[in-house]
N, C-alpha and C positions, 0 to 999 in steps of 0.2 A: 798833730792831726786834729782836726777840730770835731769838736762834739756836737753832732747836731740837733741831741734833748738838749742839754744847754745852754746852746744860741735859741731857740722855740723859747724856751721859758723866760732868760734874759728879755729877748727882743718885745715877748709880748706883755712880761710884765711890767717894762718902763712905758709901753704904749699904754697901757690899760692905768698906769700910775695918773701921766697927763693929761687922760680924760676924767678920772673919777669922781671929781667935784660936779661936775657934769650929769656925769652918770647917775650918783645919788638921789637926784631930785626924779630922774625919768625912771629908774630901773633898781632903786634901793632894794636890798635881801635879795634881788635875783643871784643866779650864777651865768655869769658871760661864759659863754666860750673862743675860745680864742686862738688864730693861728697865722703864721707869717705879719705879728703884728696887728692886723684887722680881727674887727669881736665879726665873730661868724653868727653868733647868735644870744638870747637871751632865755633861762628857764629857770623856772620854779626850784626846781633841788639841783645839788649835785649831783645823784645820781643820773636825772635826765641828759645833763649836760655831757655827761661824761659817755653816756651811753649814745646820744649823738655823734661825739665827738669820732669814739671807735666805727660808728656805721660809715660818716662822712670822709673820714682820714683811714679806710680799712688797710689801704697800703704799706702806710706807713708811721698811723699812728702819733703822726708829733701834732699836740695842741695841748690846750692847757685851759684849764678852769679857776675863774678866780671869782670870790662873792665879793657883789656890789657892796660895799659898808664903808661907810667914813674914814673907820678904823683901817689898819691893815691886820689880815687875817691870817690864820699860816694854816690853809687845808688839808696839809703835810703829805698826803699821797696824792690828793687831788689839786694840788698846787702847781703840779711839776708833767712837762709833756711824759709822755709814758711810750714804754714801748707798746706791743700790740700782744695784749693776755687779755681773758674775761675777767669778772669779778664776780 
C-alpha cells in the first residue's frame, strides 16, 4: 500500500533538489513550501511556512517545507509532509 507522506516528501524533494541552484540566487534563507512537486510559496521562517501549509492543505495536510541553502539541510520535523496536528 503506498504511503502517501512519503511519495509528498520524495516527489517534492527531488523537485525542489532540481531547481535549487536557481532558487539560491532569487529566494536564499527563505522556506519554500511545497506540495504535489510545485513550491506553493515562499516565507521568511519555518514556522510561517508550516503554518501556511496547515491552513492551505487543512484536509489533508501532505506538504513539506524545505530551506533555500546551497547546502542540503535536514529540518527534521519540518522536512517531512506531516499529518494534520497543531504545534
Amino acid at each position: 500500500m503506498p504511503d502517501p507522506i512519503r511519495e509528498q516528501v520524495l516527489r517534492n524533494y527531488e523537485v525542489f533538489q532540481e531547481k535549487l541552484s536557481s532558487l539560491v540566487a532569487t529566494h536564499g534563507g527563505k522556506f519554500a513550501l511545497m506540495r504535489d512537486g510545485e513550491i506553493v510559496d515562499f516565507f521568511d521562517t519555518v514556522r510561517d511556512a508550516y503554518v501556511a501549509g496547515q491552513n492551505l492543505f487543512e484536509k489533508d495536510a501532505l506538504f513539506s517545507v524545505q530551506e533555500v541553502v546551497g547546502t542540503p539541510v535536514d529540518l527534521g520535523f519540518f522536512s517531512h509532509a506531516l499529518p494534520q496536528q497543531p504545534i
